[in-house]
C-alpha positions in Angstrom: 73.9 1.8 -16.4 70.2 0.6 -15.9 68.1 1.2 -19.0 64.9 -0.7 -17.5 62.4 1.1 -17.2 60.0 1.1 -14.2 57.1 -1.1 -14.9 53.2 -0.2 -14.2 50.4 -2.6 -13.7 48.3 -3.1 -16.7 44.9 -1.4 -16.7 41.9 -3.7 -16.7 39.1 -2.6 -18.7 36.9 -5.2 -18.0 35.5 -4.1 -14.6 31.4 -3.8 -14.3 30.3 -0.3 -14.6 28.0 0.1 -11.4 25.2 2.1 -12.1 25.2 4.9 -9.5 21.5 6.0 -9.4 18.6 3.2 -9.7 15.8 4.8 -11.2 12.8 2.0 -12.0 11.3 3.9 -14.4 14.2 5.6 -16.3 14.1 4.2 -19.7 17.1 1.2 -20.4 17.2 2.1 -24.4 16.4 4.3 -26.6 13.0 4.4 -27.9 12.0 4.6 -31.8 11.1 8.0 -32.5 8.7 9.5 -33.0 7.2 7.5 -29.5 4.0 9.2 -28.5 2.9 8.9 -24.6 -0.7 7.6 -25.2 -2.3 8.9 -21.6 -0.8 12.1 -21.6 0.2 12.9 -25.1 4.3 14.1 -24.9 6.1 13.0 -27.7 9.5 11.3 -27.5 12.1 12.3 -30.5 15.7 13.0 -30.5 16.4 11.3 -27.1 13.8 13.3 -25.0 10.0 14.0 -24.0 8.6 16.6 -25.6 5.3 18.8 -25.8 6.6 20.3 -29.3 7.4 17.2 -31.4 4.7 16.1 -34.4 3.4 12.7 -34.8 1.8 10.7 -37.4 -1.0 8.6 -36.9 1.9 5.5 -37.4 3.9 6.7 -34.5 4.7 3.9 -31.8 2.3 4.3 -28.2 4.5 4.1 -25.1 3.8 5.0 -21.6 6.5 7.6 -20.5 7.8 7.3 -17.0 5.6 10.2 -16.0 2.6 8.6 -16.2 3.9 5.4 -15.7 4.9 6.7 -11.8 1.2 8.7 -11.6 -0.4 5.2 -12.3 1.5 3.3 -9.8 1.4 6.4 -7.2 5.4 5.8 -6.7 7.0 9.4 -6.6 10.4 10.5 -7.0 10.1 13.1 -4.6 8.0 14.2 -2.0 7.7 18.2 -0.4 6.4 18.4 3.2 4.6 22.0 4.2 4.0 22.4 7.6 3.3 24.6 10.7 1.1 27.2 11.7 1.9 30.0 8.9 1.6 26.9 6.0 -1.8 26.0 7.8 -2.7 29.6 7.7 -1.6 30.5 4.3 -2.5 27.0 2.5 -4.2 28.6 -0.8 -1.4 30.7 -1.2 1.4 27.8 -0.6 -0.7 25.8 -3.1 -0.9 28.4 -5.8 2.4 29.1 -6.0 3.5 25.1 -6.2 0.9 24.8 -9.1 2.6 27.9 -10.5 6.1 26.6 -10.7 4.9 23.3 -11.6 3.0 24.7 -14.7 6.6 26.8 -15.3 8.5 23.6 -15.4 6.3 21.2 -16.7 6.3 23.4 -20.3 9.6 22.3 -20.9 9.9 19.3 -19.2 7.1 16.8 -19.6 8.4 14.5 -17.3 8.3 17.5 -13.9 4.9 17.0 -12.4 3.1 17.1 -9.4 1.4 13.9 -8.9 -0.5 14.8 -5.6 -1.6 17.3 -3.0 -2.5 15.3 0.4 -4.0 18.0 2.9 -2.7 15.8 6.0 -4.3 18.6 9.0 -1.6 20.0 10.3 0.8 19.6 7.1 0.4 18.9 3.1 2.4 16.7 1.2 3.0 17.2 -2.5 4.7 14.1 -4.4 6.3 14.8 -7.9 7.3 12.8 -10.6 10.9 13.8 -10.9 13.6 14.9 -8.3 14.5 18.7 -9.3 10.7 19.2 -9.0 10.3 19.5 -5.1 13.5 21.3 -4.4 12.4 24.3 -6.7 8.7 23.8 -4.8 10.6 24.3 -1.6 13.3 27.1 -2.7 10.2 29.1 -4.1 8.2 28.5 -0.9 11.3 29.5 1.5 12.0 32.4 -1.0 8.5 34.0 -0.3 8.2 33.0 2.8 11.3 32.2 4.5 10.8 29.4 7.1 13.5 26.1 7.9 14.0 24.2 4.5 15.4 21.2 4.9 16.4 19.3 1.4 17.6 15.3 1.3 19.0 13.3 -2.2 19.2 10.4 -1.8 20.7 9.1 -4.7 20.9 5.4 -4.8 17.3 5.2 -4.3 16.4 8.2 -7.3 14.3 10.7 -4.2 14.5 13.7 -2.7 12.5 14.6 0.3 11.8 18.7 1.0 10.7 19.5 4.7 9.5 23.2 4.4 8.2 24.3 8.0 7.5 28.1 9.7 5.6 28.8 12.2 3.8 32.0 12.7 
């Protein structure tokens, strides 16, 4: 009779954990709260930016990766409008990507449009975040319908919306 029992490797828990998604600006720690953004005034307390939070006049002064990635025009995503309909309806296109990034950017600081380039025969709106631009194009393609064509790429922390109809 064999009374050994089968024997399994041992697990290692030493391995490095790889970080998936390499985001520059994301913040390594925790900051001391309350942390207030001095350029664009959001408030960082219990683990997040915030419009609500109070400060005191002692409160630490740290840029917040918003405005951080405004001032050094590096977006984490990028929307692409273009054909003859988006060249026809511009103002309109516009309006409503102001709309829902006014919408968003009441609960999350960090969701902003950091510029509209008016290229001619397309317009290219660069955000600060990466949900951003995909509800810019799902809202555009909602209204509009049109070809939307949505790409992650997650190692590098973008996504890239191509929104394109013609008439």
């Amino acid at each position: 009779m064999n009374t050994s029992t089968p024997t399994q490797p041992p697990v290692r828990h030493d391995r490095l954990i790889r970080e998936e998604i390499h985001d520059t600006y994301k913040l390594r720690g925790k900051l001391s709260e309350p942390t207030r953004c001095p350029q664009c005034g959001a408030v960082y307390h219990k683990g997040r930016w915030s419009w609500t939070a109070a400060t005191d006049a002692d409160a630490d002064e740290q840029l917040c990766s918003a405005c951080h990635r405004e001032n050094d025009h590096y977006p984490a995503g990028e929307v692409t409008i273009s054909g003859s309909f988006a060249s026809a309806h511009k103002d309109e296109i516009l309006r409503l990507a102001h709309n829902i990034e006014t919408t968003e950017r009441r609960e999350h600081p960090m969701n902003r449009i950091i510029e509209i380039r008016d290229l001619g025969d397309e317009i290219q709106i660069t955000t600060t975040d990466v949900h951003l631009p995909r509800r810019i194009g799902k809202a555009i393609q909602n209204a509009w319908d049109g070809s939307l064509d949505i790409h992650f790429d997650a190692g590098g922390y973008f996504t890239s919306i191509v929104w394109q109809r013609d008439v």
